[in-house]
Each structure stands twice: as C-alpha cells, then as structure tokens.
DRENGU-979988 format. One record per residue (C-alpha): residue number from 1; residue in one letter; x, y, z. Coordinates in Angstrom, 1 decimal, always signed. Each point is the difference from the previous one (the first is absolute). Layout:
<nodes>
<node resi="NUM" resn="A" u="X" v="Y" w="Z"/>
...
</nodes>
This chain:
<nodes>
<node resi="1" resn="X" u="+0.6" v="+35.6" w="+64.5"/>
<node resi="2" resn="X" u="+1.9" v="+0.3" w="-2.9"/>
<node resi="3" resn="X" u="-0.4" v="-1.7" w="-3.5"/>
<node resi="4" resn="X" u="+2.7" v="-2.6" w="+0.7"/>
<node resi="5" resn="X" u="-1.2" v="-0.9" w="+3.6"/>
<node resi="6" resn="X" u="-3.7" v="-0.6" w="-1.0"/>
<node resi="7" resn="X" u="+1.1" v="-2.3" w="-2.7"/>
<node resi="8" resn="X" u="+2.2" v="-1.8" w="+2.9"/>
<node resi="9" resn="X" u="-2.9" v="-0.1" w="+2.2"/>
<node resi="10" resn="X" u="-2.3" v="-1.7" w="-2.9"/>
<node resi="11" resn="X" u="+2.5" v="-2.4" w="-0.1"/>
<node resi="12" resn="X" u="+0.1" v="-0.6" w="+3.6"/>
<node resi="13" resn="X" u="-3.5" v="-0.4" w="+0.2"/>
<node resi="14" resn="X" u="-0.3" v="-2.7" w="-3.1"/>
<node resi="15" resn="X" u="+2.9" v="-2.2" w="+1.6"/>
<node resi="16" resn="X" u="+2.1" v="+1.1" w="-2.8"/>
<node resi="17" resn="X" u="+4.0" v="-1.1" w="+1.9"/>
<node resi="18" resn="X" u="+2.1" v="-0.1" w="-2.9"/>
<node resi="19" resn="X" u="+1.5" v="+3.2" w="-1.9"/>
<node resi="20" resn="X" u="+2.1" v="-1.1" w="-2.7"/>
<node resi="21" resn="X" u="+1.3" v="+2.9" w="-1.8"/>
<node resi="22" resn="X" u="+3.0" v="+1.8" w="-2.3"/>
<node resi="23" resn="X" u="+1.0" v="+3.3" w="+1.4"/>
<node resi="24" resn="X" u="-1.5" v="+3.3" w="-1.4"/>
<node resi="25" resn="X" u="-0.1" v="+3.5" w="+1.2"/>
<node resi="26" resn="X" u="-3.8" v="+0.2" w="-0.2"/>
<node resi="27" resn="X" u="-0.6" v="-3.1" w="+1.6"/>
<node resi="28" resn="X" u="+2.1" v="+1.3" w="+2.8"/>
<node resi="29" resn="X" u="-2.3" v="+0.6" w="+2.6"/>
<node resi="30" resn="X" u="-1.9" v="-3.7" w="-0.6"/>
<node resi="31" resn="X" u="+3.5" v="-1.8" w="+0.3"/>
<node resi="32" resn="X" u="+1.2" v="+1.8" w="+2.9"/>
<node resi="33" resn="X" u="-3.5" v="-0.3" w="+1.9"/>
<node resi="34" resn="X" u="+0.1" v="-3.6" w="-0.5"/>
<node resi="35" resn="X" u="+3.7" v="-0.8" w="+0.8"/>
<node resi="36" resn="X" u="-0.4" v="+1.8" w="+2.8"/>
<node resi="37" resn="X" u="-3.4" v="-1.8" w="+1.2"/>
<node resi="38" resn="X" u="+1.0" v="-3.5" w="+1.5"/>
<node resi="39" resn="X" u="-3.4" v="-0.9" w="-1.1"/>
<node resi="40" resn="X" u="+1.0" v="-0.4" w="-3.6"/>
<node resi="41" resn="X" u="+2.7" v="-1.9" w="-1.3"/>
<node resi="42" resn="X" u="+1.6" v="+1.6" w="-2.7"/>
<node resi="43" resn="X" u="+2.3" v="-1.0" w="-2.7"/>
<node resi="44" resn="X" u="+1.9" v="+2.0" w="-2.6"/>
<node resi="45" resn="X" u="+0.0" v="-1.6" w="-3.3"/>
<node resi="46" resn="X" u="+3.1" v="+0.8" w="-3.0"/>
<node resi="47" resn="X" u="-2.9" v="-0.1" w="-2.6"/>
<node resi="48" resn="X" u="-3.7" v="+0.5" w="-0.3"/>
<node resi="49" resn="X" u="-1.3" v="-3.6" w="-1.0"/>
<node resi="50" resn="X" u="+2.5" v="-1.7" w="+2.8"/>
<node resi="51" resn="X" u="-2.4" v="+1.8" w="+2.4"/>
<node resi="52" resn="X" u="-2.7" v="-1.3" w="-1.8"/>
<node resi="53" resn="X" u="+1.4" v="-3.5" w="+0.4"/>
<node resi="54" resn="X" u="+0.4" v="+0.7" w="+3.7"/>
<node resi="55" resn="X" u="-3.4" v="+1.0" w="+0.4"/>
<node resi="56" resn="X" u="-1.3" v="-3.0" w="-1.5"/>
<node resi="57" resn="X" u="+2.0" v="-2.2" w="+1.8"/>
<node resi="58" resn="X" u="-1.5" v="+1.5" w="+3.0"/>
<node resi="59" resn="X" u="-3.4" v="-0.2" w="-1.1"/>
<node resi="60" resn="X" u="+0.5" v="-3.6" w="-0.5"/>
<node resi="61" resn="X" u="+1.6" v="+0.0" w="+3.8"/>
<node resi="62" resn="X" u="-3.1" v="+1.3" w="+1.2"/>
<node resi="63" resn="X" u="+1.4" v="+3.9" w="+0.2"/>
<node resi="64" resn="X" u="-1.2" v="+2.7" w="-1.5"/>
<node resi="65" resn="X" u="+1.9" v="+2.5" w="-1.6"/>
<node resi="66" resn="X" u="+0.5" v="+3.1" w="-1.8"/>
<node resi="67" resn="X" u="+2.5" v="+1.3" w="-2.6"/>
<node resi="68" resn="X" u="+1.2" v="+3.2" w="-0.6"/>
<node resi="69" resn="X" u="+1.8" v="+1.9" w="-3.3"/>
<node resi="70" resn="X" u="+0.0" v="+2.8" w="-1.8"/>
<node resi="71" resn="X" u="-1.1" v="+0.0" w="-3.9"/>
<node resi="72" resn="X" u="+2.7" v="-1.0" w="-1.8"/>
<node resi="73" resn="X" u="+0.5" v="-2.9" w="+2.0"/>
<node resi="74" resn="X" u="-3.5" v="-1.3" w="-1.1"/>
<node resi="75" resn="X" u="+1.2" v="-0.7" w="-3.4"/>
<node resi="76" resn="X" u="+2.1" v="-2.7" w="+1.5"/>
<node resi="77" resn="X" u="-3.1" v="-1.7" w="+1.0"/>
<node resi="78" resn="X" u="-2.7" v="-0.7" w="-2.1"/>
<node resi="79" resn="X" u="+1.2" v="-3.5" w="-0.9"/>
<node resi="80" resn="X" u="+0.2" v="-1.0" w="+4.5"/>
<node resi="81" resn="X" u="-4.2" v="+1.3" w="-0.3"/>
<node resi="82" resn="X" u="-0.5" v="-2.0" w="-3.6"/>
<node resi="83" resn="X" u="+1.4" v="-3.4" w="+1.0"/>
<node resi="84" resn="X" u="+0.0" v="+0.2" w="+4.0"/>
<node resi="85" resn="X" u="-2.1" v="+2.3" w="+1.6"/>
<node resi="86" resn="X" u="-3.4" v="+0.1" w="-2.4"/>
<node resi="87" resn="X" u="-0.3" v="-3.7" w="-0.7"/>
<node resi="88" resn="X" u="+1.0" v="-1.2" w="+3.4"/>
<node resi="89" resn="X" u="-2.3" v="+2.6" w="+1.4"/>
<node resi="90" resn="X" u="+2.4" v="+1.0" w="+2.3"/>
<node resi="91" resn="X" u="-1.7" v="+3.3" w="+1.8"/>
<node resi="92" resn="X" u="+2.5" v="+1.9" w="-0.4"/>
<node resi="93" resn="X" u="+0.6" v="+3.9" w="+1.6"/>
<node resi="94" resn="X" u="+1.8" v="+2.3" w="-2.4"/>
<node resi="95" resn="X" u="+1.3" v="+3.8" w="+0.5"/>
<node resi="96" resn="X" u="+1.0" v="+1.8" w="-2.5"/>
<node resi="97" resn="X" u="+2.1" v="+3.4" w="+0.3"/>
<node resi="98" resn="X" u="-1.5" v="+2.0" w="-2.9"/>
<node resi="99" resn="X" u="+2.5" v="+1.9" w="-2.1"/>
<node resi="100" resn="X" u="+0.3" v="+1.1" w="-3.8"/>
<node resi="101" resn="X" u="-3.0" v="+2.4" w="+0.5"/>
<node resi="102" resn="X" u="-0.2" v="+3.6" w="+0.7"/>
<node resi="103" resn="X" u="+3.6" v="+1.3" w="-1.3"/>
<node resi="104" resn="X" u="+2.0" v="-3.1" w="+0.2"/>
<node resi="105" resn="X" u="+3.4" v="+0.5" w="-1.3"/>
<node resi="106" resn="X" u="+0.9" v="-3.9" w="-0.5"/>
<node resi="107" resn="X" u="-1.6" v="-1.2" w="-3.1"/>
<node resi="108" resn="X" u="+0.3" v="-3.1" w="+1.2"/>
<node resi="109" resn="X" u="-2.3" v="+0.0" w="+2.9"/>
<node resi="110" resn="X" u="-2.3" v="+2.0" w="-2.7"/>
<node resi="111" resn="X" u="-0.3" v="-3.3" w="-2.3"/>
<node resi="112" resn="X" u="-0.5" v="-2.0" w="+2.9"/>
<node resi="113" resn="X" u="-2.6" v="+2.0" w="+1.7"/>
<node resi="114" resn="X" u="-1.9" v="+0.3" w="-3.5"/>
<node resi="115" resn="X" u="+0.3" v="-3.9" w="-0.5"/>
<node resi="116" resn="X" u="-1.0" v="-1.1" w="+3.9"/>
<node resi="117" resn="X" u="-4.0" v="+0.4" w="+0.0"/>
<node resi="118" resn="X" u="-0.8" v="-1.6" w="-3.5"/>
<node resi="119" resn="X" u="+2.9" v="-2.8" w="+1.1"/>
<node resi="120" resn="X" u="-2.2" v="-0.4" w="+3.6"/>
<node resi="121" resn="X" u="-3.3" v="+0.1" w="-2.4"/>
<node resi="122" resn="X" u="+1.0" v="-2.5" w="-2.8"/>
<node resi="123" resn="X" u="+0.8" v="-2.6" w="+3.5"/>
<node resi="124" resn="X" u="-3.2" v="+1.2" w="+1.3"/>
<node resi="125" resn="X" u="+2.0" v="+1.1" w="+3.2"/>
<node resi="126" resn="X" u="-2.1" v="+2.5" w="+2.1"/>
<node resi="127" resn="X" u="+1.9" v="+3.1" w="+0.8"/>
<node resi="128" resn="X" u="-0.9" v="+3.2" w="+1.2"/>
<node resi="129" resn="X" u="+1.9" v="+3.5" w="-0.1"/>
<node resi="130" resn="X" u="-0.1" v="+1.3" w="+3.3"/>
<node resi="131" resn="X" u="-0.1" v="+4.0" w="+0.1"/>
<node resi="132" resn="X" u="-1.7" v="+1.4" w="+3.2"/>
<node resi="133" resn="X" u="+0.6" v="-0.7" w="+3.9"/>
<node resi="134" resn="X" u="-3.6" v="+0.1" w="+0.2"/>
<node resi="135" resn="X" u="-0.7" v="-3.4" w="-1.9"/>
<node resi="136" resn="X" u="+2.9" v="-1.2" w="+0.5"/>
<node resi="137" resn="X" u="-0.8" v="-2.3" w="+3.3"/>
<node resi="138" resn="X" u="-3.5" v="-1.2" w="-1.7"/>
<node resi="139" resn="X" u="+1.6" v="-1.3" w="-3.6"/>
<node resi="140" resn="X" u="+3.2" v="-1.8" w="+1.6"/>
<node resi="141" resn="X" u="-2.0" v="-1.8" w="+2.6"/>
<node resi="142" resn="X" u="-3.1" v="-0.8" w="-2.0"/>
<node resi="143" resn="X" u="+2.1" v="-1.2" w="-3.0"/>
<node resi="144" resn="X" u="+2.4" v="-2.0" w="+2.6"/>
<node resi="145" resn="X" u="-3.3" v="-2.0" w="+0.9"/>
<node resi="146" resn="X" u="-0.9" v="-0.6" w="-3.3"/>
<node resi="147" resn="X" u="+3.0" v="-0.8" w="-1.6"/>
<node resi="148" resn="X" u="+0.5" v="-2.7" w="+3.2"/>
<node resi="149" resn="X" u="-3.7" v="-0.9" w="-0.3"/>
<node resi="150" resn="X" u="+0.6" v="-0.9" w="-4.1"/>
<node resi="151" resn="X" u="+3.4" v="-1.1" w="+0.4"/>
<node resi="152" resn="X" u="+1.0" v="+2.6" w="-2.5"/>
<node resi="153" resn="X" u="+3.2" v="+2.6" w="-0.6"/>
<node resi="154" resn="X" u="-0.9" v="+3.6" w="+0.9"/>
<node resi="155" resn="X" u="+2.2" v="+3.2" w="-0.7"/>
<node resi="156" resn="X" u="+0.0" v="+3.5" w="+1.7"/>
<node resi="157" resn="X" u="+1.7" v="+2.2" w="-2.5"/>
<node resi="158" resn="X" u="+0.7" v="+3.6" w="+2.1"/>
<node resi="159" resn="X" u="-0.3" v="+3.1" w="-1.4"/>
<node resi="160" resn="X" u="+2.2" v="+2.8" w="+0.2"/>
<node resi="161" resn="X" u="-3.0" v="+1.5" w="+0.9"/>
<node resi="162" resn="X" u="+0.1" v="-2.4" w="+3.3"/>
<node resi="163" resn="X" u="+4.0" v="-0.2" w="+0.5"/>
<node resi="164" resn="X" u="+1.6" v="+2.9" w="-0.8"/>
<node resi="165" resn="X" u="+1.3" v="-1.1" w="-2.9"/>
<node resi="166" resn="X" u="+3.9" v="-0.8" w="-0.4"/>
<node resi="167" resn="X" u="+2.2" v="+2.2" w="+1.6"/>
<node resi="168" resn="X" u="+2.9" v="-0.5" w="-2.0"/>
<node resi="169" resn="X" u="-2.3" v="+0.8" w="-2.7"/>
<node resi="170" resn="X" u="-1.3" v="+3.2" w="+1.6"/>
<node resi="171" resn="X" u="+3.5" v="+1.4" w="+1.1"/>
<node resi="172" resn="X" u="+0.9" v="+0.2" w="-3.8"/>
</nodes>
C-alpha cells in the first residue's frame, strides 16, 4: 500500500466520511483516493479555514471529518483553531502538505513552514510530522482516537521525506 492509501484506510477505519480540502499537488493522491471512494464524502473548499468551518459544522452534525492543505494555506487558519476549533473542542482531523523545507524555492511557503509548529504549540494543538511508511499507519490512527477521545484538533504535517515533496518544486 502506498503512503496515501494507508492514510485513506486509517480514515476508513475511524469513521472519518468527510474530506474537506483545497487542491495541492502533494495532496494529490489523498484527494483523488477519497473522491473516488463513495465512502467519503468530499468537498473542495476556495480557502483553508472555510474547510475548517465545514468540518465543524459536521462535527456538530454528528460527522466526522478531515481537512486537507498544504503549508501556506495554514496561515489562513490559526484564528478558525483559536476561536472555533480549541475552545469548542471540536476534534478536529488536520493534514498538512509540508513545503518550505529541503530546497523550497517560494519563500513564502518557507515563512509559513518556519511559523506552523510554534503557531500549533502556542494553541497547544498536537501535531505530528509524519516521515516514514513504516509509522505512518500507527501515529494517524492512534492520534485519530485520541484526538476523538479528548475532543481535541490534531494535525499530520507530511514530510517530503513521506510525499515526495512538490513536484513543481523538484522539476525546477
């Protein structure tokens, strides 16, 4: 199984049906797994923290969800996780596409990436950097359980190291 089909199966298996999400090349493989999977209902968002607002929504609904973005799109967030998501203790299922590391071109994505931990930290939102196939499976689902269990956010940051990386970033 690949990286992006264990993470769908996680999901699966955690009752996870909604994938909100803004398009991004690394997150690729996760949107077009669950788009294609009838099991999931997905739902592309036109900015990062109106997923978040879908997602909580949901929650509220009785559905759980996920959302998906790449790093830059996290600064648009961390207002939705101060006022919504942390003090309504919504349990809330973040992925984010890691970029601005290991030869990033857009210094953009650079400041963001450098920011996103100690922004997670100072919210005291658990997040994890997901690197290895091996772990992978272990970390998502145990976190998912917890994070439902303590009705709190959790992000999966992936690596390069995991992904690929970007490859409009590679091709330069």
């Amino acid at each position: 199984m690949t990286w992006s089909e264990t993470f769908l199966t996680v999901l699966k298996d955690n009752d996870i049906r909604l994938v909100s999400y803004v398009p991004d090349n690394v997150l690729t493989p996760l949107i077009k797994g669950a788009t294609a999977d009838n099991y999931f209902m997905s739902i592309g968002a036109t900015r990062e923290d109106e997923a978040i607002g879908v997602l909580a929504g949901a929650w509220m609904g009785g559905l759980r969800g996920v959302v998906m973005m790449q790093t830059s799109g996290f600064a648009v967030i961390p207002n939705a996780l101060a006022s919504l998501i942390v003090p309504y203790q919504i349990p809330a299922i973040l992925v984010v596409s890691e970029r601005g590391t290991m030869g990033e071109f857009n210094v953009g994505q650079v400041l963001v990436s450098r920011t996103m931990r100690p922004t997670l930290d100072s919210l005291a939102v658990e997040h994890h950097t997901l690197t290895d196939e091996s772990t992978l499976r272990f970390v998502v689902d145990s976190s998912i359980k917890q994070a439902i269990l303590t009705q709190s956010p959790v992000v999966f940051i992936l690596s390069p190291l995991l992904t690929g990386g970007n490859p409009a970033a590679r091709a330069r």
